[in-house]
Phi, psi and omega in degrees: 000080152251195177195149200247182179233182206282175154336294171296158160278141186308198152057322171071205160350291191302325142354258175334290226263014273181278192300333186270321175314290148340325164312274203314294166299346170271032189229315194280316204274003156299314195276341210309321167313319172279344150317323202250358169278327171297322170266002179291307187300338187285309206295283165348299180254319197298160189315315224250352177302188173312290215266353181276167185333317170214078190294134172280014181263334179101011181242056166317113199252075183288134015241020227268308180290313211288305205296334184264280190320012191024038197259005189279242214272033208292328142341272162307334188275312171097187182263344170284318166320273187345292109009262206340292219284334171321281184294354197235348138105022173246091156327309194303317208271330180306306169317308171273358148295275171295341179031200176231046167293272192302322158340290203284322167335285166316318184232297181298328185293299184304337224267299193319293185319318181315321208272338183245029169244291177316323171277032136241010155250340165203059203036231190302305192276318154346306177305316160282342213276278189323333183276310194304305174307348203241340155274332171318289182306346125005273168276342183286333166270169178237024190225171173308129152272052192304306195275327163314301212270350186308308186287301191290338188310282175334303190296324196275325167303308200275348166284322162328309194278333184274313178321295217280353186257019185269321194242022200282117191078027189242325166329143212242145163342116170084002163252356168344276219288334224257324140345250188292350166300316156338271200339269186326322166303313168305272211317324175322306186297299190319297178289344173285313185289328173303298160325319204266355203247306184254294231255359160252354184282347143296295190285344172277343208267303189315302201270004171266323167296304182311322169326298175306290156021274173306321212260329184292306168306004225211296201275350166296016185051028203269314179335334190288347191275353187304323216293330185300343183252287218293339206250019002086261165329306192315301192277014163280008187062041142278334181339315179291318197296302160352260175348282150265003169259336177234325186279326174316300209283323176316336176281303198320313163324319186269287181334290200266021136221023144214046122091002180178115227219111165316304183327294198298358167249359178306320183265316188284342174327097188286017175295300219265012151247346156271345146280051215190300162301279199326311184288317174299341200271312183249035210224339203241223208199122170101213200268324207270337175319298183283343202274358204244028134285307175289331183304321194289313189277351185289324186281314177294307178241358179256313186110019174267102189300291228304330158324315189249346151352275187328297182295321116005275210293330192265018188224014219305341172308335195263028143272340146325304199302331185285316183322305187301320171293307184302311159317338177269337190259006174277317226267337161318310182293292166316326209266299188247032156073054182266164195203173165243177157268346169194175183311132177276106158208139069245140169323066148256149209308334200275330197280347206275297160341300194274341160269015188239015161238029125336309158239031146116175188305300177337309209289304168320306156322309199297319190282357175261007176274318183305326194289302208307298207312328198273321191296315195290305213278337184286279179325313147306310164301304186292344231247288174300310192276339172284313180293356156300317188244027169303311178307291202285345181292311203302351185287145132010074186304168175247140176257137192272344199291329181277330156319297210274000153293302202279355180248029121322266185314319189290337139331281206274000180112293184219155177297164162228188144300304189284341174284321174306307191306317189294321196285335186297299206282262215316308171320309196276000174277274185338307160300236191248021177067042175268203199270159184271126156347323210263138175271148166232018189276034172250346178283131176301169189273172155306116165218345164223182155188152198254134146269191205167122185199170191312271168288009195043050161236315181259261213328297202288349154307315154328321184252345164278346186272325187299326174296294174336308192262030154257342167287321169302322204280299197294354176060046152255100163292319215258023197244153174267126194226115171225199186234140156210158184297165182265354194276296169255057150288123204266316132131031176251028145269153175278337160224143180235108195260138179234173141289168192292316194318336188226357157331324190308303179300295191317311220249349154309323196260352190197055185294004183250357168272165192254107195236134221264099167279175184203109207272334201229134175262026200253308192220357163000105168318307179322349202258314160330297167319293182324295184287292173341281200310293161346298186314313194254016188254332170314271204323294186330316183272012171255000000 
């Protein structure tokens, strides 16, 4: 069952700026657990944590906080103290110097990142070559090097890649591994002291200019207007990049040297997507009126944005009402000093809790006054503009999926079997639910489909566990259905189901599958479609 796509690549721009954005966030959301075992230790240990020297609960726990938190006697000990008890085999006094606060910050974190921008530019050994160079710019600094290793990671891969494509076949039998381990070592060694000498005294010049930026905007009160960009960006299916690409690493900086960062919630807020559902629940018409109650708790509490995106595209005015809601719950948080302690992610109320309580019972307070204010200030401005267009919202929405058949063909040239069998299903999906008309034993069979999203991780799971259990309910078991990023699409599925936003990239990375826009991946009419069309290429072949 396919379909080819054009010549051309879809999309043009938005397409691009789509893919780089994915780049960017794909270096980050692999590592987000050590992101988030790392800020659990701060919240914990550090002097000012739960359990630290000057915990604001009183439940100082010695000696266990100076030793994870690196908060004891670290003063007195100095980095020479420090060394000594090293080489002399006293771990307890080294530690308590160094905790493992500061370490993973510093090291593990950026190295980790270094290491998964070299594997998506040139697998495993991209990856060491991109870990080695990425510690030189490292040691070359004196701050987390995060926004180092995003760049030098990459760069150091793709030299990699050029090197090996120098002797590629030239190599004489049985000199491969000695060939390339050299290489990769030199070249490592190479990039590393060039990190440590030019390109990280540049990257520290880079994140003290973004810093000031940030400190500039804060303190001229400006910081609320970002919002005018990010939330915009957002329902393009940019978020992750937002997020993990540019707020992260900018927070984490600020996190670990006071202890919490506005940034991490400027993109993660869940309010302006949840005043945002709410005003469609009671407010809106249709498929989306009912479906955006479950979209709200999904959106709220699992942290899947990405959910309420469709309604947005399909209102695009009421993306004012998210600019607005955003801006109000950054200028809330700015104002009485609210923060997270590490990335909230997935965005949702439980992950956004557990990093704002940290710095105490206030700080908490503060950040859910930011969710109510962003929910409110969303849900009213949205509220207002679905009840202005309420009459003309009441028409027939139109299904798009027989658009996205004939230019499906218009693409490819010529009709298929399998587009007649889709258009057949759909029609009789439309009518009176009979069976679809069209034979179908010309069709290759169905045997797997992807869901497929920026990041293969919330929504499209989200849209794979739903599909799964209606081929079950229809008592089809053998077909395989999973989630993936569009990124690593292979182009060996038989159906590739997307949101409409990102078919264009789906069908650039998997021009032989046959693909499924969607507006909602939650509850979506195409999936009913789907399984029919299965359903009747079954009966024929049996």
């Amino acid at each position: 069952m396919t379909t080819t796509s054009p010549a051309t690549r879809p999309g043009g721009l938005r397409v691009g700026v789509q893919r780089f954005g994915t780049f960017l966030s794909g270096m980050i959301m692999p590592n987000i657990a050590a992101f988030i075992a790392w800020g659990f230790i701060t919240m914990l240990f550090i002097p000012a944590g739960f359990f630290g020297a000057d915990s604001p609960f009183g439940w100082h726990w010695a000696p266990v906080a100076e030793i994870i938190g690196g908060g004891g006697d670290s003063a007195a000990i100095g980095w020479n103290g420090a060394m000594t008890a090293l080489a002399e085999g006293d771990g307890g006094t080294f530690l308590a110097y160094v905790g493992l606060v500061s370490p993973m910050v510093s090291y593990l974190l950026p190295l980790l990142i270094a290491n998964t921008a070299g594997r998506i530019v040139y697998g495993e050994r991209g990856g060491v070559v991109a870990t080695i160079a990425t510690m030189g710019v490292i040691v070359g600094t004196d701050i987390p090097m995060f926004l180092g290793a995003m760049i030098m990671g990459p760069i150091a891969a793709w030299l990699t890649k050029q090197m090996d494509r120098i002797w590629d076949g030239k190599i004489r039998p049985g000199f491969e591994m000695l060939v390339n381990n050299f290489s990769a070592g030199i070249l490592g060694m190479i990039l590393a002291i060039v990190g440590f000498f030019a390109f990280g005294p540049v990257m520290l010049g880079i994140s003290a200019a973004l810093g000031a930026a940030v400190d500039w905007l804060v303190s001229l009160n400006l910081l609320p207007l970002v919002s005018i960009i990010v939330e915009p960006a957002k329902v393009l299916f940019l978020n992750n990049a937002i997020n993990h690409g540019v707020f992260t690493p900018l927070g984490i900086e600020q996190a670990s040297e006071v202890g919490k960062s506005i940034l991490f919630l400027i993109e993660a807020n869940p309010g302006p997507g949840i005043g945002l559902l709410l005003a469609f629940t009671f407010f809106g018409v249709g498929a989306a009126k009912a479906s955006a109650p479950g979209a709200a708790i999904i959106q709220f509490f699992g942290g899947i944005h990405e959910i309420y995106f469709p309604y947005a595209l399909s209102k695009p005015t009421t993306i004012l009402a998210l600019i607005a809601g955003g801006a109000a719950g950054v200028t809330t948080n700015m104002l009485l000093g609210g923060g997270l302690g590490f990335p909230a992610a997935p965005g949702s109320i439980i992950a956004v809790t557990a990093a704002a309580v940290g710095s105490g019972i206030g700080n908490l307070l503060v950040v859910y006054l930011s969710v109510v204010v962003a929910a409110t200030v969303t849900f009213l401005i949205t509220a207002v503009i679905l009840r202005a267009s309420r009459r003309r919202d009441l028409a027939a929405e139109s299904d798009a999926f027989g658009a996205a058949i004939a230019q499906t063909e218009a693409n490819k040239g010529r009709s298929s079997a399998a587009m007649d069998a889709l258009r057949t299903s759909t029609a009789a999906s439309a009518s009176d639910g009979a069976a679809p008309a069209a034979a179908t034993s010309t069709i290759a069979p169905v045997r797997s489909i992807v869901f497929a999203c920026d990041a293969g991780m919330g929504s499209s799971a989200m849209g794979a566990s739903v599909l799964r259990n209606k081929f079950k309910k229809a008592g089809i078991e053998d077909l395989t259905i999973v989630n993936q990023a569009i990124a690593n699409l292979d182009g060996t599925a038989d159906i590739v189901i997307t949101q409409q936003q990102l078919t264009d990239r789906a069908k650039a990375q998997s021009p032989d599958s046959l693909h499924v826009s969607v507006d909602n991946f939650m509850n979506s009419p195409k999936y009913d479609e789907v399984v029919q069309m299965v359903q009747e290429q079954r009966k024929e072949q049996s």
